[in-house]
Structure formats: structure tokens, C-alpha cells
Residue frames as a rotation matrix with the C-alpha (Angstrom) as fourth column:
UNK 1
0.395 0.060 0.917 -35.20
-0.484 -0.835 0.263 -26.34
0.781 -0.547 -0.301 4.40
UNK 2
-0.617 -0.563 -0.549 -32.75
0.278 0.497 -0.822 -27.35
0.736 -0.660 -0.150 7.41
UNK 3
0.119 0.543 -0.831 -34.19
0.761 0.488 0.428 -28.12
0.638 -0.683 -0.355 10.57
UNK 4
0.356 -0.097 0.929 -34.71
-0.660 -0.730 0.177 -25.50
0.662 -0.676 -0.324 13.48
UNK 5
-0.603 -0.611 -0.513 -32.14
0.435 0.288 -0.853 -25.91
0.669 -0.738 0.092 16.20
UNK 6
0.752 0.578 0.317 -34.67
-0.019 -0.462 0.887 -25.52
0.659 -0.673 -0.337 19.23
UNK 7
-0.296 -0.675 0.675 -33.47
-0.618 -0.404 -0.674 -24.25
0.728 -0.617 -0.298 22.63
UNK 8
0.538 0.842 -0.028 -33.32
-0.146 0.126 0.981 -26.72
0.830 -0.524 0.191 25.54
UNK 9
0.683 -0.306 0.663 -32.49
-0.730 -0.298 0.615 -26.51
0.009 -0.904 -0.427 28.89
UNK 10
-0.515 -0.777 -0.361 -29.29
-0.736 0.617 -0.279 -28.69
0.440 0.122 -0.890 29.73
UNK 11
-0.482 0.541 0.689 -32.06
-0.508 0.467 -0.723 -30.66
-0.713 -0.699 0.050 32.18
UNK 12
0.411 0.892 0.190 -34.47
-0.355 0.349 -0.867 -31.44
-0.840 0.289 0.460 29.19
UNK 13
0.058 -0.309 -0.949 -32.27
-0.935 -0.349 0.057 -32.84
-0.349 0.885 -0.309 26.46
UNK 14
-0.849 -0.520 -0.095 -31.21
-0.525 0.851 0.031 -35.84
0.065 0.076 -0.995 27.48
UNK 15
-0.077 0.725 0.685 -34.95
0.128 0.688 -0.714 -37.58
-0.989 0.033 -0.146 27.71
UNK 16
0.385 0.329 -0.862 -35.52
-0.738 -0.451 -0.501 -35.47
-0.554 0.829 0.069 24.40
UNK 17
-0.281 -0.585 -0.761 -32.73
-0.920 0.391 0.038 -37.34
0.275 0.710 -0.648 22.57
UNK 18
-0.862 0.239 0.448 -33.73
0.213 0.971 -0.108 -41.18
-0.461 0.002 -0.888 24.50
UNK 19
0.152 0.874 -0.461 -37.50
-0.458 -0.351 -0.817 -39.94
-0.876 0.335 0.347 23.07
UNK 20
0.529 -0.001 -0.849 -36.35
-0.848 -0.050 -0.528 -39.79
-0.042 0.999 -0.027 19.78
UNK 21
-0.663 -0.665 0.343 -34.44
-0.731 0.675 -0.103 -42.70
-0.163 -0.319 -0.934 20.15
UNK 22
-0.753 0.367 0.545 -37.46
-0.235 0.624 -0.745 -44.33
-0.614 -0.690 -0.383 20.88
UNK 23
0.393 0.832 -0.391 -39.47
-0.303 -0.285 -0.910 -43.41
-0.869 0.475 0.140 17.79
UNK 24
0.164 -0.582 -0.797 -36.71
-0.970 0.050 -0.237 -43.80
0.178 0.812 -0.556 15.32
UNK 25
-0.637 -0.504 0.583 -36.17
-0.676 0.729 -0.109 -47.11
-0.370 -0.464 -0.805 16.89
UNK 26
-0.399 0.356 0.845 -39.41
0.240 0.930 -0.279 -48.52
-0.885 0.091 -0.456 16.76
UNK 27
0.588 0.264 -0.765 -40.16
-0.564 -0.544 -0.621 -46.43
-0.580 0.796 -0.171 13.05
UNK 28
0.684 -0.444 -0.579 -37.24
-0.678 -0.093 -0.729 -47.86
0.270 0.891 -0.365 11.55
UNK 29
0.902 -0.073 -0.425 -35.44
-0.041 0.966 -0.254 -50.19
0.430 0.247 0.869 13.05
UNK 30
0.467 -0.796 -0.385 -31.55
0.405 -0.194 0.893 -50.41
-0.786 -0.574 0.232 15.02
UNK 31
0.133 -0.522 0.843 -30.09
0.943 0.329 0.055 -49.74
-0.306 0.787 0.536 12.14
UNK 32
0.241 0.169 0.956 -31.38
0.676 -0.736 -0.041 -46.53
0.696 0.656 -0.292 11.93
UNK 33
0.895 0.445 -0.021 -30.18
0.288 -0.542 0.789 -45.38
0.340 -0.713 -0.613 14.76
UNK 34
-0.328 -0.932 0.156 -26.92
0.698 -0.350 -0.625 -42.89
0.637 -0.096 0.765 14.76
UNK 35
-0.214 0.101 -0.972 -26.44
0.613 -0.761 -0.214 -40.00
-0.761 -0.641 0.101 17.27
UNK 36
-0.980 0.058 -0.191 -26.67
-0.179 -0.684 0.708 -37.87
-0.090 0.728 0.680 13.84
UNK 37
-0.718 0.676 -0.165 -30.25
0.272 0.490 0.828 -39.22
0.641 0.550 -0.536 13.25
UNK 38
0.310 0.587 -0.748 -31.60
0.938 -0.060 0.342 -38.79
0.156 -0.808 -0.569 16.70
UNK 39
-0.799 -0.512 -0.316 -29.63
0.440 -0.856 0.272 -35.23
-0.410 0.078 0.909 16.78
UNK 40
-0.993 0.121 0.007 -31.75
-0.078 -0.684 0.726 -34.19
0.092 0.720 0.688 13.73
UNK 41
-0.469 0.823 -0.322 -35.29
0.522 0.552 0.650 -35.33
0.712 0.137 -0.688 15.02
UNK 42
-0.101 -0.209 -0.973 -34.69
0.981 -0.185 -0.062 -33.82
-0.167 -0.960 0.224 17.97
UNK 43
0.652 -0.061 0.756 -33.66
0.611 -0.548 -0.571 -30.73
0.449 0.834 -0.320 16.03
UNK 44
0.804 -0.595 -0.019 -30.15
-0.335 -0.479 0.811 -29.98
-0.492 -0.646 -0.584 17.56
UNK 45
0.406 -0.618 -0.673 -27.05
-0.912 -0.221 -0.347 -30.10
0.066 0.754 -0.653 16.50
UNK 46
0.618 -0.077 -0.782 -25.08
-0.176 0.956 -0.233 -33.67
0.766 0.282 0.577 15.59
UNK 47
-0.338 -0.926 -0.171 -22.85
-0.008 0.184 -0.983 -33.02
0.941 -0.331 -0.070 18.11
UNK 48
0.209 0.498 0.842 -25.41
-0.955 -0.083 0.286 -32.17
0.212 -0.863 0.458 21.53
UNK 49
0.791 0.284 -0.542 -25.68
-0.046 0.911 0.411 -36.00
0.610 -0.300 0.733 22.20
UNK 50
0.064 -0.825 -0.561 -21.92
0.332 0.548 -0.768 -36.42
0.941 -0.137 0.309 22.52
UNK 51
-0.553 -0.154 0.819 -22.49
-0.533 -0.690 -0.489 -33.67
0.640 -0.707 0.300 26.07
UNK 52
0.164 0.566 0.808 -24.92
-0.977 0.204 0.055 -36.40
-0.134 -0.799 0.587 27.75
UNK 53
0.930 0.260 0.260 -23.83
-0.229 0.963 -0.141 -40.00
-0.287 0.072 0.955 26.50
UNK 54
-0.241 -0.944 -0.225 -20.64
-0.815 0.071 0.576 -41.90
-0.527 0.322 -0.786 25.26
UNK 55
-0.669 -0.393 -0.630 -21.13
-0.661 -0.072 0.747 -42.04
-0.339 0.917 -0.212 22.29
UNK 56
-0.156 0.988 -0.012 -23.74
-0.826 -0.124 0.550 -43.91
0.542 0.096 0.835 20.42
UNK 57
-0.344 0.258 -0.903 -23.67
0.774 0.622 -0.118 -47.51
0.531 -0.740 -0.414 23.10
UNK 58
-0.941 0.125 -0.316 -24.34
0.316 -0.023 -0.949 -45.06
-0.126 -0.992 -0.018 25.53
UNK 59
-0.611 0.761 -0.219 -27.45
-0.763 -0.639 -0.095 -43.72
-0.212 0.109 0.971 24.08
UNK 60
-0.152 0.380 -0.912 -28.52
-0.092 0.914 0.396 -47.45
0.984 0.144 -0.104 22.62
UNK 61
-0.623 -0.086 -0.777 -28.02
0.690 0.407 -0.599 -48.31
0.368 -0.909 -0.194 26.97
UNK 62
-0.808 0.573 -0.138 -30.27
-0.516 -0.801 -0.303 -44.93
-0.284 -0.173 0.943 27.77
UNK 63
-0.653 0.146 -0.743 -32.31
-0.722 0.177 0.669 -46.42
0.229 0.973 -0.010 25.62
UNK 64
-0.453 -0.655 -0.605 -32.54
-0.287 0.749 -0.597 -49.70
0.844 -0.097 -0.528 26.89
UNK 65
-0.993 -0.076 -0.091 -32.63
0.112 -0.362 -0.925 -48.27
0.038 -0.929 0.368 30.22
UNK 66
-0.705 0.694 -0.143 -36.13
-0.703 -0.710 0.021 -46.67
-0.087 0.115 0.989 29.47
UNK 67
-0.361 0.087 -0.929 -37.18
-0.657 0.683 0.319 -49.86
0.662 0.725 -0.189 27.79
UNK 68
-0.424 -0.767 -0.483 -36.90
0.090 0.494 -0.865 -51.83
0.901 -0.410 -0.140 31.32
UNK 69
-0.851 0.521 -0.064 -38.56
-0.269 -0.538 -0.799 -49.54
-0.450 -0.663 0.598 33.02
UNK 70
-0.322 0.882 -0.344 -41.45
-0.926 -0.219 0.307 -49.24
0.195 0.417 0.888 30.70
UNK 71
-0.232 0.281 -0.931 -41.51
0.021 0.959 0.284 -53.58
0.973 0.046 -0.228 30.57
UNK 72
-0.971 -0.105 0.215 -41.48
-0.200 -0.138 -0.970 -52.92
0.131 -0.985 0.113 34.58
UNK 73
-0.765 0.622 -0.167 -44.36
-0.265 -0.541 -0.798 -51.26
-0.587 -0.566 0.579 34.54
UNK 74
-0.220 0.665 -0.714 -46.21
-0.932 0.073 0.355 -53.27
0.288 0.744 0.603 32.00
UNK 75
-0.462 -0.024 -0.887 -45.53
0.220 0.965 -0.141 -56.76
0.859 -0.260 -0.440 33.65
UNK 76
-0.911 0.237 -0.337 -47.35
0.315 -0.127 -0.941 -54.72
-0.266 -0.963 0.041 37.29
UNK 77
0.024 1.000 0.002 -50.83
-0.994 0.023 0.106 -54.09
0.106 -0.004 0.994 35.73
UNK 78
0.598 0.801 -0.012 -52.96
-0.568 0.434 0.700 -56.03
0.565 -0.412 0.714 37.08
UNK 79
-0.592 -0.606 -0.531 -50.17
0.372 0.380 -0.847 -57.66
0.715 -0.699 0.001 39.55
UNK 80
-0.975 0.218 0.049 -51.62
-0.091 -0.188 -0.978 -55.46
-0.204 -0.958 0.203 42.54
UNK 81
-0.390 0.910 -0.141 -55.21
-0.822 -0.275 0.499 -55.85
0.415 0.311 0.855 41.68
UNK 82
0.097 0.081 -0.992 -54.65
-0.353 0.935 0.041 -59.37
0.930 0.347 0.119 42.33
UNK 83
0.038 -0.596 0.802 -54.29
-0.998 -0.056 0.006 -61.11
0.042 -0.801 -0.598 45.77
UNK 84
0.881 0.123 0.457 -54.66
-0.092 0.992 -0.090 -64.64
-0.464 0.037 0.885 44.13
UNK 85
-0.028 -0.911 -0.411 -51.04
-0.477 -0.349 0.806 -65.42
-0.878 0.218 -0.425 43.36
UNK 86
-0.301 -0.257 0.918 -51.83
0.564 0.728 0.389 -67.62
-0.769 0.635 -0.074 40.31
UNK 87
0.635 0.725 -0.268 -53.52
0.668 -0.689 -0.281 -64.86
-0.388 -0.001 -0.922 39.27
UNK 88
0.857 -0.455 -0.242 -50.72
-0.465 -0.885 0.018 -62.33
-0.222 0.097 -0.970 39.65
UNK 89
-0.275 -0.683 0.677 -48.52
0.285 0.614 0.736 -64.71
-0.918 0.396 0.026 37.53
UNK 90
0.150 0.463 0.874 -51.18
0.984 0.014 -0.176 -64.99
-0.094 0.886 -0.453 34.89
UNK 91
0.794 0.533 -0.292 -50.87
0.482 -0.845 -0.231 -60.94
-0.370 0.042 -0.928 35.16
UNK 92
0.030 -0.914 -0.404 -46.73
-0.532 -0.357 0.768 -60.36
-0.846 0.192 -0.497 34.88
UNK 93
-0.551 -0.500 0.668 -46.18
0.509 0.432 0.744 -63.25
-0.661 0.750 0.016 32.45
UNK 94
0.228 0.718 0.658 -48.86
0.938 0.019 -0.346 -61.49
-0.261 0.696 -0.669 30.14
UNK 95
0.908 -0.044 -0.417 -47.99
-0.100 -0.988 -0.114 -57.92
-0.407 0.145 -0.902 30.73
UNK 96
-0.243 -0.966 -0.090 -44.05
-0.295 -0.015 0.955 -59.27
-0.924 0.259 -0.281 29.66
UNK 97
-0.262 0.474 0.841 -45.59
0.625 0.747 -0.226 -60.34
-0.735 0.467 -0.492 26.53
UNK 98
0.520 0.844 -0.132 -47.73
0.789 -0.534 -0.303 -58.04
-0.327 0.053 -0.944 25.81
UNK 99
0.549 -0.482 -0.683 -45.01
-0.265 -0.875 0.404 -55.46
-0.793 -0.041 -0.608 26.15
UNK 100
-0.312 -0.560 0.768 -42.94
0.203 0.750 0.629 -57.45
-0.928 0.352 -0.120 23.70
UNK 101
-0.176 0.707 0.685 -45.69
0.902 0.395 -0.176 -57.26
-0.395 0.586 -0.707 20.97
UNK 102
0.946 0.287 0.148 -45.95
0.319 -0.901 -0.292 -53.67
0.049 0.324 -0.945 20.88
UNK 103
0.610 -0.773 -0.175 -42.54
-0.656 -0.617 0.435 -52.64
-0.444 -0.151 -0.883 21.70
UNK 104
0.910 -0.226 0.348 -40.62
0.327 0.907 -0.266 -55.53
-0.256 0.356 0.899 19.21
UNK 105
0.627 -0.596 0.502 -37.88
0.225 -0.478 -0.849 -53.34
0.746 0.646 -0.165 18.15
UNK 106
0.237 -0.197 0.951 -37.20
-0.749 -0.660 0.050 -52.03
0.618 -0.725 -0.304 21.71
UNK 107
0.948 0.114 0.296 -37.57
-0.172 0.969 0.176 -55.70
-0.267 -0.218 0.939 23.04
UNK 108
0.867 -0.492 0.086 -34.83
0.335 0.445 -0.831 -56.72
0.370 0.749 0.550 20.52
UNK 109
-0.073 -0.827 0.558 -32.19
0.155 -0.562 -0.813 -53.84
0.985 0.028 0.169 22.06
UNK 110
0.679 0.282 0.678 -32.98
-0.709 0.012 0.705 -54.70
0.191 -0.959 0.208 25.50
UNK 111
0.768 -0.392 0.507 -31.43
-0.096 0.712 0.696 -58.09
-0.633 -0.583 0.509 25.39
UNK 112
0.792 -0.521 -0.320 -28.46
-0.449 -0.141 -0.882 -57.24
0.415 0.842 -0.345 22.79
UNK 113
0.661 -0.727 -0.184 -25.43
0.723 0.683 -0.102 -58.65
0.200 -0.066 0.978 22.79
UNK 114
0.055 -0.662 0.748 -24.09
0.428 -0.661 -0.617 -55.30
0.902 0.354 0.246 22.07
UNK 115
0.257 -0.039 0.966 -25.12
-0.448 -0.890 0.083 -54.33
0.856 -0.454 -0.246 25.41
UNK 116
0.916 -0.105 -0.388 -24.04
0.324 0.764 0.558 -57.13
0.238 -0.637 0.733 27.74
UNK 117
0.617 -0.668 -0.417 -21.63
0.761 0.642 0.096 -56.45
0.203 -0.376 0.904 29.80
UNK 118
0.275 -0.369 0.888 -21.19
0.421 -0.784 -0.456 -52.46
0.865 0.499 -0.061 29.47
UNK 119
-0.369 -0.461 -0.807 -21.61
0.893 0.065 -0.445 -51.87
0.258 -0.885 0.387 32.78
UNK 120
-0.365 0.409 0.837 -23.73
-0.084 -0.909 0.408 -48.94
0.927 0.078 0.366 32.42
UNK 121
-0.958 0.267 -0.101 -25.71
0.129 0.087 -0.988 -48.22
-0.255 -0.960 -0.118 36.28
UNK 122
-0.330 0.942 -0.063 -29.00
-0.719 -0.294 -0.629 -47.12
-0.611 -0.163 0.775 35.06
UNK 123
0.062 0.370 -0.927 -29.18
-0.588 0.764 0.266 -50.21
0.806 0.529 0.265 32.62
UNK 124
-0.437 0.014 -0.899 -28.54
-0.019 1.000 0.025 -52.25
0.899 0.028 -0.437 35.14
UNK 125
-0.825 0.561 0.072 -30.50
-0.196 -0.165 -0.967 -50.69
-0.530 -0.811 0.246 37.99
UNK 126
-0.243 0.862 -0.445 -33.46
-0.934 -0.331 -0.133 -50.85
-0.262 0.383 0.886 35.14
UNK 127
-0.372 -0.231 -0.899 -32.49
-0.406 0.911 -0.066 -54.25
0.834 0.341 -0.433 33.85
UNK 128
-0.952 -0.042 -0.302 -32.76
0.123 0.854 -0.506 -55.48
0.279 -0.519 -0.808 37.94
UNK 129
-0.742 0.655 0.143 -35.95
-0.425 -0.295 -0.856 -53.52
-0.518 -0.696 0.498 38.54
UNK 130
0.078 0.609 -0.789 -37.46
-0.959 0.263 0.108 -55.53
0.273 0.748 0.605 35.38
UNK 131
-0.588 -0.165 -0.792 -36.38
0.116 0.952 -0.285 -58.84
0.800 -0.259 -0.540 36.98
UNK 132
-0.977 0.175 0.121 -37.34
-0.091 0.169 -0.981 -58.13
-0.192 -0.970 -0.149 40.39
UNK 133
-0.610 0.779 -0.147 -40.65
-0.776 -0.548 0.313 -58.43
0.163 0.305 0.938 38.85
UNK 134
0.088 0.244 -0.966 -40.42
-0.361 0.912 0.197 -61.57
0.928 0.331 0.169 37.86
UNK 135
-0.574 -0.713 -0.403 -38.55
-0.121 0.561 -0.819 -62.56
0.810 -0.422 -0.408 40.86
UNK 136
-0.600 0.660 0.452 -41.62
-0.678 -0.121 -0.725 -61.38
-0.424 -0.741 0.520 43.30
UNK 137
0.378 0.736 -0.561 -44.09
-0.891 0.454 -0.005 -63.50
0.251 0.502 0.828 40.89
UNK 138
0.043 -0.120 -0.992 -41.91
-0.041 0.992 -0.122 -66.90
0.998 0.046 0.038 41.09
UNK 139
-0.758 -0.429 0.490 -41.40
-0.516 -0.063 -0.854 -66.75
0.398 -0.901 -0.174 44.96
UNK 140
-0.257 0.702 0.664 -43.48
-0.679 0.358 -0.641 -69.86
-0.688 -0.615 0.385 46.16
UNK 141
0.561 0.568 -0.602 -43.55
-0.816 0.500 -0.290 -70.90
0.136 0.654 0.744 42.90
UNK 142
-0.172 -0.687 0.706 -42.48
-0.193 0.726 0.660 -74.68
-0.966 -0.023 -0.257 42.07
UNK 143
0.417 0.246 -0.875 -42.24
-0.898 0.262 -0.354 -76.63
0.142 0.933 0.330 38.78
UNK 144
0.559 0.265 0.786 -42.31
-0.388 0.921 -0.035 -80.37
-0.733 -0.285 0.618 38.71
UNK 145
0.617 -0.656 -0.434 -38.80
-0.736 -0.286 -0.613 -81.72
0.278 0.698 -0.660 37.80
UNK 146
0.973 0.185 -0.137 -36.76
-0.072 0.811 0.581 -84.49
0.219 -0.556 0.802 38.33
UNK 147
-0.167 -0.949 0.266 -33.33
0.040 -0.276 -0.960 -84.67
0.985 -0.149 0.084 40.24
UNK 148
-0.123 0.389 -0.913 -32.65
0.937 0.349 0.023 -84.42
0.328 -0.853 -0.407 43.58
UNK 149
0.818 0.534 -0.213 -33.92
0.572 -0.718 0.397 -81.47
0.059 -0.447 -0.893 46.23
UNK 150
-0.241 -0.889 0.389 -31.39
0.698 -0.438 -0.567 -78.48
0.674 0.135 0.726 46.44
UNK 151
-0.536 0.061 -0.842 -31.19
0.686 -0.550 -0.476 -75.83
-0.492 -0.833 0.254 49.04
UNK 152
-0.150 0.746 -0.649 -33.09
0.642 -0.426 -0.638 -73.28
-0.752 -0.512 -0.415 49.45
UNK 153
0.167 -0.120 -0.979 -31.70
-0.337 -0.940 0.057 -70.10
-0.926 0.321 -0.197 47.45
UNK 154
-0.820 -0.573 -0.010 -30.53
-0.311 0.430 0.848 -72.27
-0.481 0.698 -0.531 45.04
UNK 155
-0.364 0.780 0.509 -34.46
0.827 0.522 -0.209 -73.48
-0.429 0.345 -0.835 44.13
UNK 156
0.493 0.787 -0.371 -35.45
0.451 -0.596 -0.665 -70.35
-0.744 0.161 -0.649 43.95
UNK 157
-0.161 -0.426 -0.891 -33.16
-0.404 -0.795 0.453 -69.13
-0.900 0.433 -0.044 41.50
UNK 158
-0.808 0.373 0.455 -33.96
0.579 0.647 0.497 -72.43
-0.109 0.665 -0.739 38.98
UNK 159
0.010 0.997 0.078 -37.48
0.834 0.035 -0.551 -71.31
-0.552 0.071 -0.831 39.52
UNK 160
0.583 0.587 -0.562 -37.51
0.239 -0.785 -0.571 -68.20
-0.777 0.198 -0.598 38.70
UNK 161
-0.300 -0.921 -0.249 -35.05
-0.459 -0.090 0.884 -68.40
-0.836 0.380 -0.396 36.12
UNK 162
-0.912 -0.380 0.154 -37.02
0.162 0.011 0.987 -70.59
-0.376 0.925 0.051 34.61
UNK 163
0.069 0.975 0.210 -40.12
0.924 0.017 -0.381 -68.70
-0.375 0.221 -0.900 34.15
UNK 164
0.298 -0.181 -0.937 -38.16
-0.353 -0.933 0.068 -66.22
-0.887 0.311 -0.343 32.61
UNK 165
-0.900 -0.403 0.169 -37.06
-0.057 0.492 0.869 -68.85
-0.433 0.772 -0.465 30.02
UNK 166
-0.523 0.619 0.586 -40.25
0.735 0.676 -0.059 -69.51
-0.432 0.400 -0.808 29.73
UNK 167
0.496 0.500 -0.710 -41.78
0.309 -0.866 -0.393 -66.00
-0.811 -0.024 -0.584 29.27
UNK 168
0.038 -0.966 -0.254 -39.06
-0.352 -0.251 0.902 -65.21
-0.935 0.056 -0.350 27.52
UNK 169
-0.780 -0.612 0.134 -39.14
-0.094 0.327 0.940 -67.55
-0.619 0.720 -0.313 24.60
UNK 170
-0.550 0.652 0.521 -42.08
0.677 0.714 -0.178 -67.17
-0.488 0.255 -0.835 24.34
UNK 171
0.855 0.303 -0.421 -42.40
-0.036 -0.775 -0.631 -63.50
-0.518 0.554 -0.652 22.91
UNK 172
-0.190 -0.919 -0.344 -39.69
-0.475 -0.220 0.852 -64.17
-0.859 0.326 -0.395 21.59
UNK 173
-0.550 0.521 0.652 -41.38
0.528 0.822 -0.211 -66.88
-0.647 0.228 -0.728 19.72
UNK 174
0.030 0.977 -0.211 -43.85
0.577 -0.189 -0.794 -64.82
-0.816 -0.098 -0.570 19.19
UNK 175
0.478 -0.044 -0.877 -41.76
0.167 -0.976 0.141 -62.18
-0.862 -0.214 -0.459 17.08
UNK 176
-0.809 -0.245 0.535 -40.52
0.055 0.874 0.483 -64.99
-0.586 0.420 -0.693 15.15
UNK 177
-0.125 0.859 -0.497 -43.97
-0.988 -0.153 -0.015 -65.45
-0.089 0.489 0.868 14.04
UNK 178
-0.269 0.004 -0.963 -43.76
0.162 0.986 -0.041 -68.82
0.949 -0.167 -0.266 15.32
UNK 179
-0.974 0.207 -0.093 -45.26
0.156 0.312 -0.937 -70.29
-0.165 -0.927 -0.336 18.93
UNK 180
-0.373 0.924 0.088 -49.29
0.906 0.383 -0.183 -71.51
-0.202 0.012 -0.979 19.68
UNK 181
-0.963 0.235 0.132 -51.68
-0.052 -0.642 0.765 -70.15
0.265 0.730 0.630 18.23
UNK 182
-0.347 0.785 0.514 -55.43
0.040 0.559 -0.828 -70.00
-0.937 -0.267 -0.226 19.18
UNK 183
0.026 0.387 0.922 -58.14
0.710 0.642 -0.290 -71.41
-0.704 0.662 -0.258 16.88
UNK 184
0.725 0.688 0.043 -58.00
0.434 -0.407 -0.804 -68.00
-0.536 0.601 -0.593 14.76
UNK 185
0.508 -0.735 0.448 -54.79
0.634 -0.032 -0.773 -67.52
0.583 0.677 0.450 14.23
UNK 186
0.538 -0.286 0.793 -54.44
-0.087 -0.954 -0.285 -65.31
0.838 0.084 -0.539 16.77
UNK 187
-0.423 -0.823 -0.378 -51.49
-0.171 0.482 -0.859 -65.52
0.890 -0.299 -0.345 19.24
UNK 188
0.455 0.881 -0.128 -52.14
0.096 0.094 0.991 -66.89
0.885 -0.463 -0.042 22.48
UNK 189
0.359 -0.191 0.914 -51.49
-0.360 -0.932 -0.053 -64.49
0.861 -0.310 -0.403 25.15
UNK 190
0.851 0.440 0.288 -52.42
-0.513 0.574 0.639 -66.53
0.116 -0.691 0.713 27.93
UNK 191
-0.249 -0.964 0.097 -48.19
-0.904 0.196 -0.380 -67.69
0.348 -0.183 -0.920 28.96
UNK 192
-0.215 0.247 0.945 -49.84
-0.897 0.333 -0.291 -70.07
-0.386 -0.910 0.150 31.61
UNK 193
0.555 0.560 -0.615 -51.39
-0.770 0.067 -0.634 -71.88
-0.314 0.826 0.468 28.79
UNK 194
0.715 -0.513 -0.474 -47.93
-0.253 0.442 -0.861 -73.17
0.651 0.735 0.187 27.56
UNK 195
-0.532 -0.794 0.296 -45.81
-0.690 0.203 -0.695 -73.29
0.492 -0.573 -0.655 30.86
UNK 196
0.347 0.792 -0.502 -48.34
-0.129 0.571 0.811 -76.20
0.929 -0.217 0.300 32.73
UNK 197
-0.062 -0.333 -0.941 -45.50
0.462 0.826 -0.323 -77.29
0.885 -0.455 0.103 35.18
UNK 198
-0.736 -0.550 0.394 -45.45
0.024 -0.604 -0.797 -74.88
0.676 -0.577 0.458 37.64
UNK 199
0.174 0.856 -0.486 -47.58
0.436 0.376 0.818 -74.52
0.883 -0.354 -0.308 40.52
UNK 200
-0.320 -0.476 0.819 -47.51
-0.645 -0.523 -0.557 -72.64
0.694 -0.707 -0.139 44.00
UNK 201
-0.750 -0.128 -0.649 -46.40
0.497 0.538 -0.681 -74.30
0.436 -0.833 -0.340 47.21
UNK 202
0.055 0.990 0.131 -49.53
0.397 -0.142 0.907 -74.33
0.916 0.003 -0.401 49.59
């Protein structure tokens, strides 16, 4: 039996189709993901997508986009709860994790190659509002390195740059199925744990 074509406003498709996107993604994998697939979940025709995206990068970047956001807003729990700032470290670097772990597929098509460089605006308005996380969290921060002292703007970008390496490889790690373990095997959440050097200016 062929799918009902449902009726939806021109407003309500386009989340409909990144939705499904989003299920078929983490259900099955990039691979499975064609504008025909996400069309037919949806339950519209193969062609609806082509009226809100170009073509399937732009839906993968929609995608993406969503993705970004969501890590946003997983790396800010427990951020404002906090007014110790080691604290609200221990809260972003976990909540980037964290998000990682459940969202591994999505994760994966966040930092694609395929999407570097498209130039999409809402990926990269989502892309800066997922940094600017980080970037509030490292602000004050140092890490104990040798070389000589650099200016100002310049420190802070190292810094926070590299507690995104460090976050960073480490769910990545993680997804691997490689990086520390605690005594049961189970991974160990706790970023802070494995980055030591860092420290905030008093």
C-alpha cells in the first residue's frame, strides 16, 4: 500500500522534512539519507524537498543546522546554574559530550567535510552559536604551555581553540570506542578529568 500524501502548509514542511532527516539519520545512518527517503517518511511527494532546499547538501546543511543548535543547548544545562566558573566548564565540556553520545550519527554530519565550506547562513549562524559556547566557557581560561607570551586576542583564541580540541577529541574518541575509561568500563564523562592543564586566571 503506497504512502498517504498528507497536506501541509508551505510554513510546516520544511521542519517536517529536517525531522525526518533526523530520524532516518540517526535510524540508519548518512547513507540513508536521499531527498526520496526523507520525501517518503514524511509522506509527500519525492519532489516537495526540491521547493525548500538545494538539493540534497542543502537538506544534509538544514540538518546540520538543527544539530548545532540542539549541541547549543545541550553544552548550556547546567552552565547558568553555575556561578563557579570551573564549574560551568565542567558543565559545557560535558553537555558537548554528552550530546555526542546520543546524537553520534548527527555529530558525524555536523563536522563533514561535505559540508565545509558551503556557505550556507543558517549553518553557519548555528555552527557560531555552538562555538560561542565554548568561547564564553574558555574566556579567563589559561593552559600551562611553553613559548613566549602573545597578545591578547591572539591567547584567547589558542585557548579556546584548544578546549575545543580537547572536547572535541574526546567524543570523538569516544565514538571510536577508544579514550579513558572508568574502573567499569564505563566512559568517563567527566572532560576535566583528561584536560588537567587548564586553569582560570584569578
Amino acid at each position: 500500500m503506497k504512502n498517504k500524501k498528507k497536506n501541509y502548509h508551505h510554513g510546516d514542511l520544511k521542519p517536517a522534512l529536517i525531522q525526518a532527516g533526523l530520524e532516518l539519520l540517526e535510524e540508519q545512518g548518512l547513507e540513508a539519507l536521499t531527498l526520496r527517503a526523507i520525501a517518503a517518511r514524511v509522506g509527500v511527494s519525492h519532489t516537495a524537498p526540491k521547493n525548500h532546499f538545494d538539493g540534497l547538501l542543502g537538506l544534509l546543511a538544514a540538518i546540520a543546522a538543527e544539530g548545532f543548535r540542539r549541541h547549543a543547548t545541550e553544552m548550556r544545562k547546567g552552565v547558568e546554574a553555575h556561578s563557579n566558573r570551573v564549574d560551568r566548564l565542567r558543565a559545557a565540556t560535558e553537555g558537548y559530550v554528552r550530546f555526542a553520545r546520543e546524537n553520534p550519527a548527527l555529530f558525524k554530519l555536523m563536522f563533514s567535510p561535505r559540508l565545509k565550506g558551503l556557505g550556507d547562513p543558517d549553518l553557519i549562524a548555528a555552527g557560531s552559536e555552538s562555538y560561542g559556547v565554548l568561547r564564553g566557557i574558555a574566556d579567563g581560561l589559561e593552559w600551562d604551555r611553553p613559548g613566549p607570551a602573545r597578545g591578547p586576542g591572539e591567547e584567547a583564541l589558542r585557548t579556546e581553540t584548544m578546549l575545543w580540541a580537547f572536547a572535541h577529541g574526546y567524543a570523538s574518541l569516544l565514538l571510536e570506542g577508544h579514550g579513558p575509561a572508568q574502573s567499569d568500563g564505563a566512559p568517563m564523562l567527566d572532560v576535566l578529568d583528561v584536560m588537567p592543564v587548564f586553569h582560570y586566571r584569578d
